[in-house]
C-alpha positions as CSV (number, residue, x, y, z in Angstrom):
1,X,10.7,16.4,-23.5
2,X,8.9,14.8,-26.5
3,X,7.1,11.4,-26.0
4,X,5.9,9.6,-23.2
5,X,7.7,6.3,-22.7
6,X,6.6,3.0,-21.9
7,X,6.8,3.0,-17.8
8,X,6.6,6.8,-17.4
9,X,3.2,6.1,-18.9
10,X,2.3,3.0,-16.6
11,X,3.4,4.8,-13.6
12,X,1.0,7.6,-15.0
13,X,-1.9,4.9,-15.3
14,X,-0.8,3.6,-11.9
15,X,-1.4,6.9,-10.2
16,X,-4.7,8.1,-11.9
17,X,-6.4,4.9,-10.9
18,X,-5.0,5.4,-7.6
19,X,-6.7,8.7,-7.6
20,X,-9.9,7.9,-8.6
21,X,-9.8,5.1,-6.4
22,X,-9.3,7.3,-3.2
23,X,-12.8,9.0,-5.1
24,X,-14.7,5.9,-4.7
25,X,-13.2,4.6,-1.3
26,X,-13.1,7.5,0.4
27,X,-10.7,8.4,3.8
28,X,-10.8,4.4,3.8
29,X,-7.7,4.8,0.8
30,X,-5.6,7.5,3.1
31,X,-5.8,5.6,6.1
32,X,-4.6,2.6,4.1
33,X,-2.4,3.5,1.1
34,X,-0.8,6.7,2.4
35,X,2.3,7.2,4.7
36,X,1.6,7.3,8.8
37,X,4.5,7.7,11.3
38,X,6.0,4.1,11.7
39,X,4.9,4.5,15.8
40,X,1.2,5.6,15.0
41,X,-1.6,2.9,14.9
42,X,-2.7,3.7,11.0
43,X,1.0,2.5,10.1
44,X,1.3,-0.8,7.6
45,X,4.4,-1.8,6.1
46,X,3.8,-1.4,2.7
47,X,2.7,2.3,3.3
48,X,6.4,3.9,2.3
49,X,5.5,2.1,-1.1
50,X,1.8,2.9,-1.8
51,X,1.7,6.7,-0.4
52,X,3.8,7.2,-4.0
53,X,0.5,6.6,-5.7
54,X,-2.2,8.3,-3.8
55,X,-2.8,12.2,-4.2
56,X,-5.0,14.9,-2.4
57,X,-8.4,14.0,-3.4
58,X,-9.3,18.3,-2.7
59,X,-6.6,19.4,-5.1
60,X,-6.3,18.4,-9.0
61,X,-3.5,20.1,-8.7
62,X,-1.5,18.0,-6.7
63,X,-2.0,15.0,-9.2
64,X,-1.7,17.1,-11.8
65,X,1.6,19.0,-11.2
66,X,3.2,15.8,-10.0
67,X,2.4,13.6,-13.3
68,X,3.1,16.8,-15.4
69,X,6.9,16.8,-14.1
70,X,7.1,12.9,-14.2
71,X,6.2,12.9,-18.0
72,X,8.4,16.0,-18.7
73,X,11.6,14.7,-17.2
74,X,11.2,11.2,-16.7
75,X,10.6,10.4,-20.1
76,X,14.2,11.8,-21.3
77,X,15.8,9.6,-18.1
78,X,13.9,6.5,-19.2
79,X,15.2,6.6,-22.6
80,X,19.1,7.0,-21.6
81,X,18.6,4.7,-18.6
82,X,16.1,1.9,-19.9
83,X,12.7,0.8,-17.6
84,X,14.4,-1.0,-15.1
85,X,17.0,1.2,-14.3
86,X,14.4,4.0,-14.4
87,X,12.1,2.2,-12.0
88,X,14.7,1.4,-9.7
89,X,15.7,5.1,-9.2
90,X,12.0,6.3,-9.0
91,X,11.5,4.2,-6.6
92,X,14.8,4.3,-4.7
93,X,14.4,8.1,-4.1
94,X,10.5,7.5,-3.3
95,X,11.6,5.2,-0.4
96,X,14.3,7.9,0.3
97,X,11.5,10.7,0.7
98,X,9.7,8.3,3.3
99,X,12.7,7.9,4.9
100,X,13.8,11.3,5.7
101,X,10.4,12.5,6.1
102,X,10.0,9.9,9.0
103,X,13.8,10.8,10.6
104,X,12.4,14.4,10.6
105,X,9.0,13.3,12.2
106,X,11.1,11.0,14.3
107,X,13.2,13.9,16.0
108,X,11.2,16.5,16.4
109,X,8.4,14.4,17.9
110,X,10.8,13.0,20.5
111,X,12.6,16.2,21.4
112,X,9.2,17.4,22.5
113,X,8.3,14.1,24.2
114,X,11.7,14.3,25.9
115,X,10.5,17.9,27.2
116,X,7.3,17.0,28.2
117,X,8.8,14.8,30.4
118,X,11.4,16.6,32.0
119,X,8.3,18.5,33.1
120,X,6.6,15.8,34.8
121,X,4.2,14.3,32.2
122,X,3.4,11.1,32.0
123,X,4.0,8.5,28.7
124,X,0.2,7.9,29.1
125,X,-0.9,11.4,29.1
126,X,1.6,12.3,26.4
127,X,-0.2,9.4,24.0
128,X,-3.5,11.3,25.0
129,X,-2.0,15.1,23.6
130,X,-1.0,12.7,20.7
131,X,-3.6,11.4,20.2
132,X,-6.4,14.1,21.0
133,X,-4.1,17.2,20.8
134,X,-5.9,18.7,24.2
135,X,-3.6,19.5,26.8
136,X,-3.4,21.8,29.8
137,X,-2.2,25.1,29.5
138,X,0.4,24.8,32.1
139,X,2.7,22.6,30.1
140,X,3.3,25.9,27.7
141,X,5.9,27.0,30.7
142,X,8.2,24.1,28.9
143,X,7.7,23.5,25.3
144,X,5.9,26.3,22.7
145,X,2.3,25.5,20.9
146,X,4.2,25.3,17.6
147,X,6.1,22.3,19.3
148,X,2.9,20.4,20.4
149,X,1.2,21.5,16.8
150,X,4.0,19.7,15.7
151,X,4.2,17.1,17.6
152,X,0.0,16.5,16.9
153,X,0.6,17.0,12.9
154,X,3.9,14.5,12.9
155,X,2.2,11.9,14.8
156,X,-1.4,11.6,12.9
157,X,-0.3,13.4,9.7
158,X,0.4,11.7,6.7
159,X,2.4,12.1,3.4
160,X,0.6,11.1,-0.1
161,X,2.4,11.9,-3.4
162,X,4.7,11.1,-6.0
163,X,6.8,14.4,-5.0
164,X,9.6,12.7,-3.4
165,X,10.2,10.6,-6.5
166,X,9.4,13.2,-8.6
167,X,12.2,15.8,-6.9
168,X,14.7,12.8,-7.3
169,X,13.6,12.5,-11.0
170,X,14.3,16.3,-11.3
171,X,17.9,16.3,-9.8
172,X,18.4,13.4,-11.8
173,X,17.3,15.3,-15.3
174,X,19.3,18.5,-13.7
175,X,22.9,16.2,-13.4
176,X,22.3,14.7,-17.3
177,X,20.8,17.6,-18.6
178,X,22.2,20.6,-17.4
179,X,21.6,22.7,-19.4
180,X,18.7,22.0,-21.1
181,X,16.4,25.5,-21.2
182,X,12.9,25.5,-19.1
183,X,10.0,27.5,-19.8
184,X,7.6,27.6,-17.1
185,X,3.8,28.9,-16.8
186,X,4.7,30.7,-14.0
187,X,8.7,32.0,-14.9
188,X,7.9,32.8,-18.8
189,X,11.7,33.2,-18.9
190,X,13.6,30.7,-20.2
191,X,16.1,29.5,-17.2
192,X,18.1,26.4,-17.4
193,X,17.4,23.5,-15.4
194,X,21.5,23.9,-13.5
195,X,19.6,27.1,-11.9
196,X,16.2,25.6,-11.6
197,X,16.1,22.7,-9.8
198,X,18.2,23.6,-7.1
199,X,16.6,26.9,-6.4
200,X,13.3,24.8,-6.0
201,X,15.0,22.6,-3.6
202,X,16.9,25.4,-1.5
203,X,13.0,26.5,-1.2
204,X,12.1,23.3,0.4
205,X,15.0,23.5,2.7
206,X,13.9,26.7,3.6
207,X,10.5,26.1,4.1
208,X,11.5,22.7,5.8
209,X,13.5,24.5,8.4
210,X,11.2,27.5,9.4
211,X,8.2,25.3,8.9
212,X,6.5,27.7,7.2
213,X,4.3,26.3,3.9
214,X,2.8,24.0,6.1
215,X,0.5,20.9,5.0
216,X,3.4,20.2,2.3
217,X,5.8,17.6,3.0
218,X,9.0,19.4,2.4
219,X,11.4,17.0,4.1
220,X,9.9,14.6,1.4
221,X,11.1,16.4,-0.8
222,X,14.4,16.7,0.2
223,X,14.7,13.3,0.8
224,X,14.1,12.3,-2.8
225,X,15.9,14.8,-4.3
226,X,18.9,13.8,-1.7
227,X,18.8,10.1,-2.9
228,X,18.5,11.0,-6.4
229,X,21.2,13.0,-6.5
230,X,23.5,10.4,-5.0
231,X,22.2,8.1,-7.6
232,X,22.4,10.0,-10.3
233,X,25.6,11.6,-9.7
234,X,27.1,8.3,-8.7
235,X,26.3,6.8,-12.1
236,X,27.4,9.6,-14.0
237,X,30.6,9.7,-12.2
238,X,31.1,6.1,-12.8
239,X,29.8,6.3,-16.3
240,X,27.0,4.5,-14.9
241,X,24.2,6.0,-16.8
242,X,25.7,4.6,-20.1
243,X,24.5,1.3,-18.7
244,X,21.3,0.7,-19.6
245,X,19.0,-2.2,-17.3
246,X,16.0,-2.4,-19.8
């Protein structure tokens, strides 16, 4: 975890402009550039793309966190795998993040629609909870408030980050580098990344399944850090990764 390499660093450039963009634009760059459910009217196709670059403009941290961990471990992955390679797997688990997060958004929104109209609601004034989030009170005999929160936040939320490549990128760096020794701000114990990474991820799940540590996109996470694994443990398994695409 030395030097920055050649794409690590564009993808680096790529995302600060992107961030100070969203500065200067203004809730005219989320609507835009990051991810809406595919069924909501703020959807464009090249969202599952551009929501990679864009960060939350009331956090530094989120940037900041994000490009730390793409510098730390992508660098080392770039340099065994070569820029295209590299770029195809950032990417790859990216789109994998959007996908999973949507298939998450997808059931759960649609298990409470199904509800809501086994109890007698209309499609119309479903779209209008949806869409508003009012609703009478009556409907709470069927389905709980945490299911029509849910439902609200899956169909107008969206997802903005590089995290979903990012957790790929750190499954990948755990499967070549297993046991390379972390030291972490907040863990000032050295623990090695075969213990590291996938106790961060079994914290996603866990917080994915409860739905607690809300306003984080935790099924993104899993997503990429699902498709990078099968990636990355495809190529070592098939001596792969010795291939380099540069």
């Amino acid at each position: 975890m030395g030097r920055i390499t050649d794409t690590v660093k564009f993808l680096l450039i790529l995302n600060v402009i992107f961030y100070i963009g969203s500065f200067i634009i203004g809730d005219l760059s989320i609507k835009l550039f990051a991810l809406y459910y595919f069924e909501n009217p703020n959807f464009q196709y090249w969202q599952p793309i551009t929501h990679m670059f864009m960060h939350d403009p009331s956090s530094i941290f989120h940037i900041l966190f994000n490009m730390y961990a793409l510098w730390a471990f992508g660098s080392p992955l770039e340099m065994r795998w070569g820029q295209k390679k590299f770029l195809f797997f950032y990417f790859s688990a990216g789109l994998g993040a959007a996908i999973i997060h949507t298939l998450v958004n997808y059931y759960q929104l649609h298990s409470g629609m199904d509800a809501l109209m086994n109890a007698g609601m209309s499609q119309e004034q479903i779209m209008n909870l949806l869409n508003t989030g009012k609703y009478n009170t009556a409907i709470l005999d069927y389905v709980s408030p945490d299911t029509i929160q849910s439902m609200y936040n899956g169909y107008n939320g969206v997802a903005l980050g590089a995290s979903g490549a990012v957790y790929g990128i750190l499954v990948a760096f755990g499967i070549m580098f297993p046991n390379i020794e972390l030291m972490l701000i907040f863990l000032p114990i050295p623990i090695k990344a075969k213990y590291f990474i996938p106790g961060i991820i079994l914290l996603d799940l866990i917080f994915g399944i409860t739905g607690t540590a809300t306003g984080i996109a935790h099924w993104a996470h899993i997503g990429g850090a699902l498709f990078g694994f099968i990636m990355a443990w495809y190529w070592k398994k098939n001596s792969f990764d010795n291939h380099r695409w540069n």
